[in-house]
Residue, then its C-alpha position, 0 to 999 in steps of 0.5 A: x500500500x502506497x502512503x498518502x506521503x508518497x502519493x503527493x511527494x511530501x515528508x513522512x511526519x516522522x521524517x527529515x523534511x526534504x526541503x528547509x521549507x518544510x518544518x522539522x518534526x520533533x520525534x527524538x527522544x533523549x535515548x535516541x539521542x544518546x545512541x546517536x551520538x554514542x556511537x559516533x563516539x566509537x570510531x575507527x579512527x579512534x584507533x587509527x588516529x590515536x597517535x594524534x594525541x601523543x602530540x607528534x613531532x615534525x617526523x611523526x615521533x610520539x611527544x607524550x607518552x601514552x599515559x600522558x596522551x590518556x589523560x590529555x585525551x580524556x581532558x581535550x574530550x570532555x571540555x569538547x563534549x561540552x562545547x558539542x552540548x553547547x552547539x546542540x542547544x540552538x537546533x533544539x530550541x529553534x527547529x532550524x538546521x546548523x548552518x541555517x543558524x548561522x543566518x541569526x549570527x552573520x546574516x543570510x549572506x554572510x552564512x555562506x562563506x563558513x556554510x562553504x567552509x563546512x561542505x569541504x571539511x564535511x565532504x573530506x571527512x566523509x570521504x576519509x570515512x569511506x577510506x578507512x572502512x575500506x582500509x579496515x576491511x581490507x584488514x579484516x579479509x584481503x580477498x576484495x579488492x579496495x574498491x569493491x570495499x569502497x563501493x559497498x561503504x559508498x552504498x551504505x551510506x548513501x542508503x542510511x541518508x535517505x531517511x535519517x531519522x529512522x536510521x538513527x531509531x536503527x541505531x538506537x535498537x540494534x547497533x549501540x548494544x553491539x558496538x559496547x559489546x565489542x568494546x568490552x571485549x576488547x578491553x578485556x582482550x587487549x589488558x590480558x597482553x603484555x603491556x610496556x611501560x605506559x609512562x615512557x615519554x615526556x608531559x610537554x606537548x600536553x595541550x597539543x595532544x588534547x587539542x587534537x582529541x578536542x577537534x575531532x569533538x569540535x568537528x561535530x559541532x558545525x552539524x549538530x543542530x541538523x539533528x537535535x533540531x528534531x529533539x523533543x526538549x533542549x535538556x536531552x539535546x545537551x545531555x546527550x550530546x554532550x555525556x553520550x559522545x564523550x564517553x564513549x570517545x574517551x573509551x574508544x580513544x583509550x583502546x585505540x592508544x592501549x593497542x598503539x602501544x601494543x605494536x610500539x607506537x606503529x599508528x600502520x599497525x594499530x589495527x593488528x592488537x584486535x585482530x590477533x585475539x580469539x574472535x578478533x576478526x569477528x568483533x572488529x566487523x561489528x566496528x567496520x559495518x558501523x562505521x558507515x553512521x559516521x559516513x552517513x553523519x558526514x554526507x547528510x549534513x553535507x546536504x543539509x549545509x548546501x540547503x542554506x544555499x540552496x533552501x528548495x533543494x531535495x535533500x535526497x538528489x543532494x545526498x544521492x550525489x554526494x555519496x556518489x561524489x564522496x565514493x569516487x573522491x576515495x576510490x583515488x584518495x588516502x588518509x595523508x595529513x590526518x593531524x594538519x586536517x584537524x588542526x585546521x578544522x578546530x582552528x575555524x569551528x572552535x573560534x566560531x562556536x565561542x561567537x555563537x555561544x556568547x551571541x545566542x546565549x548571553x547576546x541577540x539570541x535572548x530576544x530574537x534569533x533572526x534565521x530568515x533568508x533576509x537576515x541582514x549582515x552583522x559585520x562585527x560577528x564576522x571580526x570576532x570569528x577572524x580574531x578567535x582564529x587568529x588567536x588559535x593560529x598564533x598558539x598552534x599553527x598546525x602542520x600544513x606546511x606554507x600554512x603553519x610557517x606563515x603563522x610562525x612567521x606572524x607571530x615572530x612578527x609580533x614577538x608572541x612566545x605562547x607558553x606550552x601548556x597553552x591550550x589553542x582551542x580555549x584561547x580561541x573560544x574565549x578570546x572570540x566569545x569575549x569580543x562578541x560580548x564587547x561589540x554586542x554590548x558596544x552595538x547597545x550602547x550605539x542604541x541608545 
C-alpha cells in the first residue's frame, strides 16, 4: 500500500523534511539521542588516529607518552563534549538546521562563506570515512579488492541518508548494544597482553595532544543542530550530546592508544592488537559495518549545509550525489595529513562556536534569533570569528606546511612566545566569545 506521503511527494511526519521549507518534526527522544551520538563516539579512527594525541613531532615521533596522551585525551574530550552540548542547544530550541543558524549570527549572506567552509571539511571527512572502512576491511579479509570495499561503504551510506531519522531509531535498537559489546571485549582482550611501560615519554606537548582529541569533538559541532533540531526538549539535546559522545570517545580513544602501544607506537599497525585475539576478526566487523553512521553523519549534513544555499533543494538528489561524489573522491584518495586536517578544522569551528555561544546565549539570541533568508549582515560577528582564529593560529599553527610557517612567521612578527601548556582551542573560544560580548554590548550602547 502506497502512503498518502508518497502519493503527493511530501515528508513522512516522522521524517527529515526534504526541503528547509518544510518544518522539522520533533520525534527524538533523549535515548535516541544518546545512541546517536554514542556511537559516533566509537570510531575507527579512534584507533587509527590515536597517535594524534601523543602530540607528534615534525617526523611523526610520539611527544607524550601514552599515559600522558590518556589523560590529555580524556581532558581535550570532555571540555569538547561540552562545547558539542553547547552547539546542540540552538537546533533544539529553534527547529532550524546548523548552518541555517548561522543566518541569526552573520546574516543570510554572510552564512555562506563558513556554510562553504563546512561542505569541504564535511565532504573530506566523509570521504576519509569511506577510506578507512575500506582500509579496515581490507584488514579484516584481503580477498576484495579496495574498491569493491569502497563501493559497498559508498552504498551504505548513501542508503542510511535517505531517511535519517529512522536510521538513527536503527541505531538506537540494534547497533549501540553491539558496538559496547565489542568494546568490552576488547578491553578485556587487549589488558590480558603484555603491556610496556605506559609512562615512557615526556608531559610537554600536553595541550597539543588534547587539542587534537578536542577537534575531532569540535568537528561535530558545525552539524549538530541538523539533528537535535528534531529533539523533543533542549535538556536531552545537551545531555546527550554532550555525556553520550564523550564517553564513549574517551573509551574508544583509550583502546585505540592501549593497542598503539601494543605494536610500539606503529599508528600502520594499530589495527593488528584486535585482530590477533580469539574472535578478533569477528568483533572488529561489528566496528567496520558501523562505521558507515559516521559516513552517513558526514554526507547528510553535507546536504543539509548546501540547503542554506540552496533552501528548495531535495535533500535526497543532494545526498544521492554526494555519496556518489564522496565514493569516487576515495576510490583515488588516502588518509595523508590526518593531524594538519584537524588542526585546521578546530582552528575555524572552535573560534566560531565561542561567537555563537556568547551571541545566542548571553547576546541577540535572548530576544530574537533572526534565521530568515533576509537576515541582514552583522559585520562585527564576522571580526570576532577572524580574531578567535587568529588567536588559535598564533598558539598552534598546525602542520600544513606554507600554512603553519606563515603563522610562525606572524607571530615572530609580533614577538608572541605562547607558553606550552597553552591550550589553542580555549584561547580561541574565549578570546572570540569575549569580543562578541564587547561589540554586542558596544552595538547597545550605539542604541541608545
Amino acid at each position: 500500500m502506497t502512503s498518502s506521503s508518497a502519493v503527493h511527494g511530501t515528508t513522512p511526519r516522522d521524517e527529515v523534511p526534504y526541503t528547509l521549507d518544510e518544518p522539522a518534526p520533533k520525534v527524538l527522544g533523549f535515548w535516541d539521542q544518546s545512541a546517536f551520538w554514542a556511537n559516533l563516539g566509537v570510531s575507527l579512527f579512534a584507533f587509527s588516529g590515536a597517535y594524534t594525541v601523543l602530540a607528534p613531532d615534525e617526523n611523526g615521533a610520539p611527544t607524550l607518552s601514552i599515559a600522558a596522551g590518556i589523560v590529555a585525551m580524556i581532558v581535550g574530550t570532555a571540555i569538547g563534549g561540552l562545547m558539542l552540548g553547547l552547539s546542540a542547544v540552538p537546533g533544539a530550541r529553534t527547529g532550524q538546521p546548523a548552518m541555517v543558524l548561522l543566518r541569526g549570527l552573520f546574516g543570510a549572506r554572510l552564512s555562506y562563506a563558513p556554510t562553504v567552509l563546512n561542505v569541504a571539511q564535511l565532504v573530506g571527512w566523509g570521504t576519509f570515512e569511506l577510506i578507512v572502512i575500506a582500509d579496515a576491511a581490507r584488514a579484516l579479509y584481503d580477498g576484495v579488492p579496495r574498491w569493491a570495499y569502497v563501493v559497498a561503504a559508498g552504498v551504505l551510506t548513501t542508503a542510511l541518508t535517505i531517511r535519517p531519522l529512522g536510521s538513527v531509531r536503527l541505531l538506537r535498537r540494534y547497533v549501540t548494544v553491539a558496538v559496547l559489546a565489542a568494546l568490552v571485549y576488547f578491553y578485556v582482550q587487549l589488558l590480558r597482553e603484555p603491556l610496556p611501560d605506559l609512562t615512557e615519554g615526556s608531559w610537554g606537548g600536553f595541550w597539543v595532544g588534547a587539542d587534537a582529541a578536542l577537534a575531532v569533538s569540535i568537528s561535530w559541532v558545525p552539524v549538530a543542530a541538523d539533528y537535535t533540531r528534531h529533539a523533543r526538549s533542549v535538556r536531552g539535546a545537551f545531555g546527550a550530546a554532550a555525556v553520550g559522545y564523550s564517553a564513549t570517545q574517551i573509551v574508544a580513544y583509550v583502546l585505540g592508544l592501549l593497542a598503539l602501544a601494543l605494536v610500539a607506537g606503529d599508528s600502520t599497525k594499530v589495527f593488528d592488537p584486535f585482530l590477533h585475539v580469539t574472535l578478533g576478526a569477528v568483533v572488529f566487523a561489528v566496528f567496520v559495518l558501523r562505521e558507515a553512521d559516521q559516513s552517513f553523519t558526514n554526507v547528510y549534513s553535507t546536504a543539509v549545509s548546501i540547503q542554506n544555499l540552496v533552501p528548495r533543494a531535495d535533500r535526497r538528489g543532494l545526498t544521492v550525489t554526494l555519496g556518489a561524489g564522496t565514493t569516487a573522491l576515495a576510490l583515488v584518495l588516502n588518509i595523508g595529513d590526518y593531524a594538519g586536517f584537524l588542526s585546521l578544522i578546530g582552528s575555524v569551528f572552535v573560534p566560531m562556536l565561542g561567537v555563537l555561544a556568547a551571541d545566542f546565549f548571553l547576546g541577540r539570541g535572548r530576544t530574537g534569533w533572526d534565521v530568515s533568508r533576509t537576515a541582514p549582515a552583522r559585520w562585527s560577528m564576522i571580526a570576532a570569528w577572524a580574531v578567535g582564529f587568529a588567536a588559535y593560529q598564533l598558539v598552534n599553527p598546525g602542520s600544513v606546511g606554507w600554512w603553519a610557517a606563515l603563522w610562525r612567521d606572524v607571530r615572530e612578527a609580533l614577538g608572541v612566545a605562547p607558553p606550552s601548556w597553552m591550550s589553542a582551542s580555549l584561547l580561541s573560544f574565549l578570546v572570540a566569545a569575549l569580543v562578541t560580548l564587547l561589540v554586542g554590548r558596544i552595538a547597545r550602547f550605539r542604541g541608545r
